[in-house]
Every structure is written in structure tokens, then in C-alpha cells.
N, C-alpha and C positions, 0 to 999 in steps of 0.2 A: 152944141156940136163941138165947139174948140175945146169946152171946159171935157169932153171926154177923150179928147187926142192929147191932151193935155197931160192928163193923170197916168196915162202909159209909159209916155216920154220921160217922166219927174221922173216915175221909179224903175226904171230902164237906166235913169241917169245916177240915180244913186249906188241901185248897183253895180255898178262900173266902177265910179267913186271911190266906192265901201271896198271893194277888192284889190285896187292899188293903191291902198296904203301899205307906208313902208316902216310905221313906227310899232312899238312894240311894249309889250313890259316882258318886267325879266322872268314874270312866271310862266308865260306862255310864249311859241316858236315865235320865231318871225323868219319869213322865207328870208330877209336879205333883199340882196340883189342879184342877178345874173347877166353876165356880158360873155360875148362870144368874139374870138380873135384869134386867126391865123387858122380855124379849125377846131381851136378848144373852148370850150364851155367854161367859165368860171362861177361857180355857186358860192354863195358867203352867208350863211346866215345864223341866229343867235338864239338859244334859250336859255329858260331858266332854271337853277338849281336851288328852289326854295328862294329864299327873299336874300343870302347871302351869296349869291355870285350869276354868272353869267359861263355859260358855254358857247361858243364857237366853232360852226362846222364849217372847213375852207375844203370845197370838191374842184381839183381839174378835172373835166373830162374831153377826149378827143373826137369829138365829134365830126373829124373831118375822115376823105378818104385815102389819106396817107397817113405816115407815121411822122409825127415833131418830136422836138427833143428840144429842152428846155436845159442851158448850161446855167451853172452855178459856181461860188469863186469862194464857200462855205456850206457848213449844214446847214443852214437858214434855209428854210422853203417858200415864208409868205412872213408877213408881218401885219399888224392890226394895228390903227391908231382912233382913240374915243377922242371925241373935240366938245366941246359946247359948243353952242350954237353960234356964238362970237367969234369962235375960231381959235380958241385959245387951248392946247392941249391938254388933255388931263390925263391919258394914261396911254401908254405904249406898250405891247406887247414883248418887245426884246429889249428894252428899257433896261432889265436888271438882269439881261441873261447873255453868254458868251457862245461863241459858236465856233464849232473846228473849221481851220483852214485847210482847205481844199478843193479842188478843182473835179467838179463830176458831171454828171449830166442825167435827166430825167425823162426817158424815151416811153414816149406813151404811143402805142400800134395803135389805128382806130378801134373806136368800142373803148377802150382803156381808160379806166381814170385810175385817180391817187386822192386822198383824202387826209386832210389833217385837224386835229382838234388843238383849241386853247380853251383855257381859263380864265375868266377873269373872275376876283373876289369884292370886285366893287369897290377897292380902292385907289387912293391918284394914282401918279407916279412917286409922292410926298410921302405914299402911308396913311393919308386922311381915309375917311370913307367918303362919299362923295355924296352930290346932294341927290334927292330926288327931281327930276328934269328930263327931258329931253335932249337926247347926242347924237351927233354924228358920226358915225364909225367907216374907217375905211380900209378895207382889207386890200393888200397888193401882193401878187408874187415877185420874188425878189430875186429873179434869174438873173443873169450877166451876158450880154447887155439887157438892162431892164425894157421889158415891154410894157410902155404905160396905160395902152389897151387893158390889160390883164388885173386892172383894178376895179373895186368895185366899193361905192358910200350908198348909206342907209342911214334912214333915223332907229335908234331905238329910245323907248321911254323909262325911265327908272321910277 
């Protein structure tokens, strides 16, 4: 009688398990992660482009029942950083890129989002290619004053 309440539980428990995983490889999606704050949805997540790179979908959405507005103090919208597991950086997304100075703002009505995509080709920040392993990625939007809420870390696997 235990051994059949038993066997329901296990794979009740796996399933659960097996669905919140957050690691990846690069040839197939990984949801990411998603966090909510102030009313907005933040989605982050990462596929692949063949075995030579990675794509990156970052979604706000306003899920609240008023309008926010997201100031900024440059074009920069979010930013992405890969880590090893140690914690040691290996690649940053605005690393090698510049961005216009300026003061704007990003008003999303409820219902509304904005979406933005990166690339990454799989190598450091150095130019190496990097190894196969396991990373932690952390995508953040990068408003002024930054809201730390509005980030989000995942594993993905290479």
C-alpha cells in the first residue's frame, strides 16, 4: 500500500523538477526567467543560433493597471552579463559598444510592452571562444534611477 502512494508522489515530483529547470543549451529556447515589479513583467530568455552563437529576448511588459514610465540618461535599454559559475565575468554585452547621451523616457500604458534582442557569438569579452560549461547570465534594465527589481539570472549550458 505505501509502495503504490509512493510511485505517484516520485513522478508528480519529477515533474515539477524536470519543469523548473533553468539551464539550457544553445541549440534549444530556454524560457529564462521572469520577475515582476512595480506592475511590469520582466522576461529574459536565450536561444540558439546553430552551435555558433546565442540569441537573447529581453520583454517589458506592463502588466499593471496604470501607465510607468521608465527614465533613462542614454540609448542603453538593458544590459546582459555571462559569468561562470565562480563568478568570474566572461562576457558583457555593452562591453564593446557606445551608447548616445540622452535623457528620455519609456512609457508603457497597461497591456504594453517593448522587446529587445542581443547576440552573442560565443566569445569572451578577450575574443576567445569560450568553453563548453555551464553560465550564469544576468540580464538588467538599466533605467536611471536603476530599479534592482527589474533583473533577472539563469543558468544556461554551452
Amino acid at each position: 500500500m505505501k509502495k503504490a502512494a509512493f510511485v505517484p508522489a516520485l513522478l508528480a515530483f519529477l515533474l515539477v523538477a524536470s519543469s523548473c529547470q533553468s539551464g539550457s543549451s544553445p541549440l534549444s529556447p530556454n524560457s529564462g526567467e521572469i520577475v515582476e515589479a512595480s506592475g511590469l513583467k520582466l522576461v529574459a530568455s536565450a536561444s540558439g543560433q546553430g552551435t555558433g552563437g546565442l540569441s537573447f529576448l529581453i520583454q517589458l511588459k506592463n502588466e499593471g493597471t496604470g501607465s510607468v514610465s521608465l527614465k533613462f540618461s542614454d540609448s542603453q535599454v538593458f544590459d546582459i552579463s555571462v559569468s561562470d559559475l565562480a563568478g568570474g565575468l566572461v562576457w558583457k554585452w555593452s562591453h564593446d559598444k557606445a551608447f548616445a547621451q540622452y535623457v528620455w523616457q519609456l512609457d508603457l500604458k497597461p497591456g504594453d510592452a517593448d522587446s529587445r534582442n542581443a547576440d552573442w557569438d560565443l566569445k569572451a569579452n578577450d575574443g576567445a571562444q569560450v568553453t563548453p560549461r555551464i553560465y550564469r547570465v544576468k540580464v538588467w534594465i538599466t533605467s536611471s534611477p536603476r530599479d534592482p527589481a527589474l533583473s533577472v539570472t539563469f543558468s544556461i549550458t554551452i
